[in-house]
N, C-alpha and C positions, 0 to 999 in steps of 0.2 A: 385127208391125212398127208403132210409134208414132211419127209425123211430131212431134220436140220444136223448138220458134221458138228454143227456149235454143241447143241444140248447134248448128243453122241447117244439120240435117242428121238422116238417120233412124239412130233407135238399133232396137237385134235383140239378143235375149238369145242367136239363133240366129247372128248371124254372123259371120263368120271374114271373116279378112283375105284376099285375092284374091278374094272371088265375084266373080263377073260380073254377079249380079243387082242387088249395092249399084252397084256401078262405075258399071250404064246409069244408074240410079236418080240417083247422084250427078251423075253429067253434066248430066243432065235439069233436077233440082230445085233447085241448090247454085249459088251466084252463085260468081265467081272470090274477093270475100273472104270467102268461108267455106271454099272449097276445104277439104277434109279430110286436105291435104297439108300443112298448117298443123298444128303440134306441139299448139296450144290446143287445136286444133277435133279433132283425129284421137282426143286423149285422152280424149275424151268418149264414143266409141266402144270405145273398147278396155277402159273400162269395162264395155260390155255385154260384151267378149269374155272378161271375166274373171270372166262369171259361169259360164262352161261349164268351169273352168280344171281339175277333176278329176272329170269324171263319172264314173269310177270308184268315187268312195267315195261319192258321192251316192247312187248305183244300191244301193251295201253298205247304207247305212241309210235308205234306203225300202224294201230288200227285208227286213231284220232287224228294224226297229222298226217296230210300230204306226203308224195315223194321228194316234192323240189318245191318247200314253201320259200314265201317270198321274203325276201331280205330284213322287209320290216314289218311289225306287226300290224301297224294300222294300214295296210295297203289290203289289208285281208285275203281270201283266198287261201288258209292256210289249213280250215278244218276238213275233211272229206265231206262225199256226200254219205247217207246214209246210215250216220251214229248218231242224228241227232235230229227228231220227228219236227220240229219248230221249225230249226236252219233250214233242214228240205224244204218245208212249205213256204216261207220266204225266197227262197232262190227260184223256186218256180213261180211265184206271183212276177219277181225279177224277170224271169226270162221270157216271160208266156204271157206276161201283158197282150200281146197282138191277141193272139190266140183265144184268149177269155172273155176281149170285147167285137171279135168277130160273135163267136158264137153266142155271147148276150144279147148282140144289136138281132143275130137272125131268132132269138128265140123272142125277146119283146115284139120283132116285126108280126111273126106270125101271131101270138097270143092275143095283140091289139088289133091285127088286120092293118096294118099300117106298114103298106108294102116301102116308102119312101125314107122311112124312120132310119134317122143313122147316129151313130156314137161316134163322138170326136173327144178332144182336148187340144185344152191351151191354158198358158201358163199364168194367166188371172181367174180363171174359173174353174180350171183343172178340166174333169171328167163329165160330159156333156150329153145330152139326149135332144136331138135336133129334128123338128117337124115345120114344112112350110104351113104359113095362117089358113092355108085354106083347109087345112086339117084338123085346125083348133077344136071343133066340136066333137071331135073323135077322139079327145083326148083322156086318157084312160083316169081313175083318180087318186092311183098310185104314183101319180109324175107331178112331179114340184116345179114350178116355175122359177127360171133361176134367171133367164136374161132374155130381154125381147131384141128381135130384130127388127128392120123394116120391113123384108118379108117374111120370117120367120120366126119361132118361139126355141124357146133352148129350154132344156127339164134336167132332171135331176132326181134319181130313185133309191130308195133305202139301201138296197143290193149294191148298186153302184157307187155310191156313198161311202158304203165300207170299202167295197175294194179298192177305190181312191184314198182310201186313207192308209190299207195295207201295202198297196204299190209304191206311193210316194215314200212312205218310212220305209219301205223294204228296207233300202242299200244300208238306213243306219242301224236298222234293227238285225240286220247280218251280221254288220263289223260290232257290233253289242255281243251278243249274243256267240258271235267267233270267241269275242275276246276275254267272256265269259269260263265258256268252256277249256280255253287256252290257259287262264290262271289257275281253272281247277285243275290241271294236271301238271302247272309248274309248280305248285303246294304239294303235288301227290312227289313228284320227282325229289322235293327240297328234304323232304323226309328219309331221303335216300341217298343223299350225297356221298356218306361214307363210300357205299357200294357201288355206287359206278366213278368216284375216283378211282377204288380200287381194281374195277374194268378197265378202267382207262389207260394205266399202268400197265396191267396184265396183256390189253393189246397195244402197248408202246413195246414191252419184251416180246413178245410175240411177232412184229411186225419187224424190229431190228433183225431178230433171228429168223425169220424167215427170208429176209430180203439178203442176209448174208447167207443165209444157205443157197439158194435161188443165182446168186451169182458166184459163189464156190463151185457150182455145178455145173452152169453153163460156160463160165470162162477157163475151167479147170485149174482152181486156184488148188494148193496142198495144204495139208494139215500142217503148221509150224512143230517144233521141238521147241521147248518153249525150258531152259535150263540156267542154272543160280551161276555161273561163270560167264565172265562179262566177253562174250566174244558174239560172233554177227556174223553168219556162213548162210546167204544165199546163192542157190543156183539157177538158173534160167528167171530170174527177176524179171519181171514186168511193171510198167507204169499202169495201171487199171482203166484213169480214165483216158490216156493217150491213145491205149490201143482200140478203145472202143471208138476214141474220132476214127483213126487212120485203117482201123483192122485187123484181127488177128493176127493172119499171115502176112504181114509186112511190120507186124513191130519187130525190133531186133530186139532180146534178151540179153541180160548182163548177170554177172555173175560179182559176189561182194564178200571180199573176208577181211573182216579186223577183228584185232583182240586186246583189249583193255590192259591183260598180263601182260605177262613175259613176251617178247617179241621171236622168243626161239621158233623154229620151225616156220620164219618166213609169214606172219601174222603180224600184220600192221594194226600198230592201232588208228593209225591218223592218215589218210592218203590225202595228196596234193593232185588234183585233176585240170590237165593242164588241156588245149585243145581247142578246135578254130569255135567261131562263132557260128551257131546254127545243128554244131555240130553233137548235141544231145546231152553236154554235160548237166545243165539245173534237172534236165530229164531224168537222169539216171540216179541223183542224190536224192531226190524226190521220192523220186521209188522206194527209195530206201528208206525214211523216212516212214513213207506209206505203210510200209510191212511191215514194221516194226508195230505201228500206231495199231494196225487193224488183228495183228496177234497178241498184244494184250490188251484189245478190247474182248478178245473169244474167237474173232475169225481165224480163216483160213487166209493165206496170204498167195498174192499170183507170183508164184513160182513153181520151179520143178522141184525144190527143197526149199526149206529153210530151217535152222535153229540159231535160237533166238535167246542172248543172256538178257533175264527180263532188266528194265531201264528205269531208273523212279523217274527219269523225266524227258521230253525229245527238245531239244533247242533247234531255231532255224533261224537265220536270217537271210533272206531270200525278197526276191522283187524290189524295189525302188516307188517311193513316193515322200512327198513331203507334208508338212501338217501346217499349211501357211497361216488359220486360227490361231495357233499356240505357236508363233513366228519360230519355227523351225524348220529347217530347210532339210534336203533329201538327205545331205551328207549327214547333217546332225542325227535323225531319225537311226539313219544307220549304226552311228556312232550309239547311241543310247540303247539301241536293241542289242549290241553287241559288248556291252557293257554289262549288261543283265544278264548278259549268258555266262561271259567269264566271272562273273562275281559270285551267280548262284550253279553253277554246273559241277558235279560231279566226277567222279570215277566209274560210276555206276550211269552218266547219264549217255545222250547219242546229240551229237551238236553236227549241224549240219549247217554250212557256211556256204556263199553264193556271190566270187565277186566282192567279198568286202576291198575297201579302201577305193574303189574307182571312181567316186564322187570327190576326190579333191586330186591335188596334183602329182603326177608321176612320181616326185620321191617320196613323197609324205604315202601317197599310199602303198606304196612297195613299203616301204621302212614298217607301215601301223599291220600289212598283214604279215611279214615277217614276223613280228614281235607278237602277234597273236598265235601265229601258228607256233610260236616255241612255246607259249606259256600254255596251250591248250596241250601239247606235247608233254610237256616239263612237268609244268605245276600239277592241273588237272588229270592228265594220265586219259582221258576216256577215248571213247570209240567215234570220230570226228572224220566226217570227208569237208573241203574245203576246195570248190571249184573257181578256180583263178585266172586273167590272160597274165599276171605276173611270173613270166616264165624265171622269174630269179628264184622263185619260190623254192623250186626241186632243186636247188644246192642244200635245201636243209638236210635232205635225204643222204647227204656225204658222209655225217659223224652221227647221225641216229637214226640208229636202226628200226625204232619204231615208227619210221614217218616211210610210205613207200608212196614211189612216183607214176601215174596212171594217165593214161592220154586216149584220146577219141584218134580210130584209124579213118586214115585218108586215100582217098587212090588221086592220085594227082596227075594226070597227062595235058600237057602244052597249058593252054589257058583256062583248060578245064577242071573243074575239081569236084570231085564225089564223096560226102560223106557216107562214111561207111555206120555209123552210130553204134559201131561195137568198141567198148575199153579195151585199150589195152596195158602191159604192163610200159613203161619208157614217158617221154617227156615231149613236148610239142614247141618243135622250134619255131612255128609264126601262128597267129591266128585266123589269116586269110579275112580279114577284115575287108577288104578293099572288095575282093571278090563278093562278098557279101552285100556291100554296097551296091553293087553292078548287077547284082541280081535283082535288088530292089528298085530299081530303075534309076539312080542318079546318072545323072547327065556324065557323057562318054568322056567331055572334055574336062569334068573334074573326076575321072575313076585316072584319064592316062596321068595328070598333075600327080594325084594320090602316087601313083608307081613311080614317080621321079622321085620326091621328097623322099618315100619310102627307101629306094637305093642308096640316096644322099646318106641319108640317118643311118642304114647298115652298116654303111662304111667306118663309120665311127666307132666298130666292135663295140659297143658297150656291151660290159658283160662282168661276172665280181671274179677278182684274182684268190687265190689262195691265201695270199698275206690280209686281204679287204674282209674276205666270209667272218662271219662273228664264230668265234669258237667258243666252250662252255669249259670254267676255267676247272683245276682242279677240287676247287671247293665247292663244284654243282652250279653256281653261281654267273650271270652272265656280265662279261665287262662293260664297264660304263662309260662307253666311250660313245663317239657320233661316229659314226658308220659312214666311208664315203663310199658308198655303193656303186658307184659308175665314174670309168677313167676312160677319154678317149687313148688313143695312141701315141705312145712315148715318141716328141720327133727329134730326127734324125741330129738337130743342133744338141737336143739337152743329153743324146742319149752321147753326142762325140766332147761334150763339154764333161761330161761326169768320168768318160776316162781317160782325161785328161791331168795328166800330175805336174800342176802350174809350179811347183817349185823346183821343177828341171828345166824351166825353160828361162832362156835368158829375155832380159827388157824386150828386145826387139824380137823374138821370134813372138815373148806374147801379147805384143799390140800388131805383128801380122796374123795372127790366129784368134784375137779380135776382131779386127776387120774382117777377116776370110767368113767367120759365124755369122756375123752381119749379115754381109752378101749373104747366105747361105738360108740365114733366117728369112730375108725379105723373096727369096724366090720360093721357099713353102711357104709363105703366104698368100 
């Protein structure tokens, strides 16, 4: 008997409807809403009762077959010994040939007095009875003359006869006679089909739920709150199959709240997860994902809580590859999975995003997951994590409140860096890429290049100004403009030309303040 948190009651492969022992059991363990007088709950039992549903024919072929028959039927080997008076006597002419022409050749020796008398074979004459000529007149008149030698006679006797002919057809008279007996019980089974698909089924439910019980219990997963309000509150979240590579006690847990609603009381529906590489984010969406999937499948979920506003559907686009067959390339694949989400997603559903737009080039993908994350925001409304190194992302977070900004903490001293793999609430100003790099062994003398270009490019603040961020107009509506996302720094010439009021200045001061810009220009170059 296996106590399962799914059925919220004990399943038995053994038991039957009226026991007395489930009945105390049920009283005992079983709150009034799981009672097993409930259609849901009672059917999850009858399950197990319908693994017992014809032990008759179970009993036919565990007593008929083999533990580990062989792959194919004509290899034979597949019937037991001892359900079948023929097959036995077969397998032992098979196996004990030595044995039955030992003892033949010594009982003819003695009955004829022919101490030298010996039984052989070979594969023109088969089975043999062999006396040198000098014995010729001693020869009994029960032995048939089958081949002469130059010094000897070869015989041949009715007893021996038959067993030559039972020996040699043994092997085919086995696989006959297996294969015999094997049809009559695949006729006896066919007759039965209903009943053991519906076995079959009963331990497919049986097996899920016990295998989700079995690891509810041992990894200490909770019972979900499983409620018609579209929001998403886990505490101490767990990845399931992460932590069983690396460990219990060294996964870090995370904790997740959005809400579909209203954004009052600090409930996002959409977080932006920003954060280096390595540093746990697909990890942690994942998860999320996971617990959502395995609470409305009937499980328990790994965490220390969770409730759950149930979801008609989960979206993800996660991982990279391309479909070179059907000549579509990674980026495209991306594109078209992500396309499917915004078309057919909900307010009701949970869209989990990973990285889109980083298969094409730095504007284009800042710009396509911008404009996804407003319309998953906007349009759609639902419950959406979307993990990014586009750190332009968390400006969306400025004029809507339902977008919150989340980052993977870091401890960073000198040239060392330690992911911490715990969320936090805030925004991640690099992704330590380079570092990453260097861990993975690239050569030193392209990690130090990396850190120059790197500086280079900082320098250049890119970054979006207040007047650049797209703002969402009064009409709900977003402007239709092109977006220049990224301005280096204003120099020093256009910033002393622009406050400059050329219609105060005479001819000559402004073709020397031409010239002066000139010079001015050509030395910031």
């Amino acid at each position: 008997i296996a106590w399962s948190p799914l059925a919220g009651g004990w399943l038995s492969g053994r038991w039957r409807k009226g026991s007395d022992d489930l009945t105390s059991r049920r009283a005992a363990m079983i709150p009034d809403r799981y009672d097993l007088s409930i259609p849901e709950n009672q059917a999850k039992l009858d399950a197990a009762d319908a693994l017992g549903a014809d032990s008759g024919l179970a009993d036919e072929i565990a007593t008929l077959l083999v533990e580990d028959p062989p792959i194919s039927i004509g290899d034979g080997g597949m019937i037991r010994d001892g359900v079948d008076t023929a097959l036995d006597e077969l397998r032992v002419i098979r196996s004990d040939a030595g044995t039955w022409l030992a003892a033949y050749q010594q009982r003819e020796a003695q009955a004829c007095g022919l101490s030298k008398l010996k039984v052989g074979y070979n594969r023109v004459f088969g089975y043999y009875i062999e006396l040198s000529k000098a014995n010729g007149d001693k020869v009994p008149a029960h032995f048939i003359r089958k081949q002469t030698l130059v010094g000897a006679e070869r015989y041949i006797t009715p007893e021996l006869k038959e067993y030559e002919d039972k020996a040699l057809g043994a092997e085919d008279r086995i696989r006959t006679r297996e294969q015999a007996l094997f049809v009559g019980l695949r006729d006896h089974v066919g007759g039965s089909v209903a009943g053991l698909q519906a076995c079959a089924a009963a331990l497919a439910t049986v097996d899920v739920l016990a295998g989700l019980a079995e690891a509810a219990r041992k990894q200490e997963w909770c019972r979900p709150r499983l409620v018609d309000d579209p929001v998403l509150e886990l505490i101490g979240c767990r990845h399931p199959v992460v932590e069983q590579v690396i460990g219990r006690g060294r996964f870090v847990a995370n904790d997740t709240t959005l809400c579909a609603g209203s954004s009052e009381g600090g409930r996002p529906r959409l977080v932006v997860i920003t954060g280096p590489n390595m540093a746990g984010k697909s990890t942690y969406i994942r998860q999320v994902a996971i617990a959502v999937i395995l609470a409305q499948a009937g499980g328990f979920v790994p965490a220390v809580s969770a409730t759950i506003g149930i979801v008609d559907r989960v979206f993800t686009r996660v991982g990279a590859g391309d479909e070179l067959a059907r000549n579509l390339s990674t980026f495209m694949v991306e594109m078209a999975e992500t396309a499917a989400i915004l078309n057919h997603a909900t307010r009701r559903s949970l869209v989990v995003l990973d990285e889109v737009g980083r298969g094409t080039s730095t504007f284009d993908g800042v710009s396509l997951a911008w404009a996804i994350t407003e319309f998953l925001h906007d349009r759609i409304g639902c419950r959406s994590l979307f993990a990014t190194h586009y750190h332009e992302l968390v400006d969306l977070a400025i004029d809507r409140p339902g977008i919150a900004n989340l980052t993977v903490a870091v401890a960073e001293q000198d040239d060392d860096v330690v992911f911490l793999h715990r969320i936090v609430a805030g925004a991640a100003t690099k992704s330590y890429g380079i570092h990453v790099a260097r861990l993975a062994g690239v050569p030193a003398a392209v990690v130090s290049r990396a850190k120059e270009v790197l500086a280079t490019l900082e320098q250049l603040n890119v970054s979006l100004t207040e007047r650049e961020r797209p703002a969402v107009r009064a009409d709900g509506k977003n402007p239709a403009v092109q977006l220049t996302l990224f301005q280096a720094q204003e120099s020093q010439v256009l910033q002393r030309l622009k406050a400059t009021d050329l219609d105060a200045l005479a001819p000559r001061q402004a073709l020397e303040l031409l010239y002066d810009l000139k010079s001015q220009a050509l030395r910031e170059a």
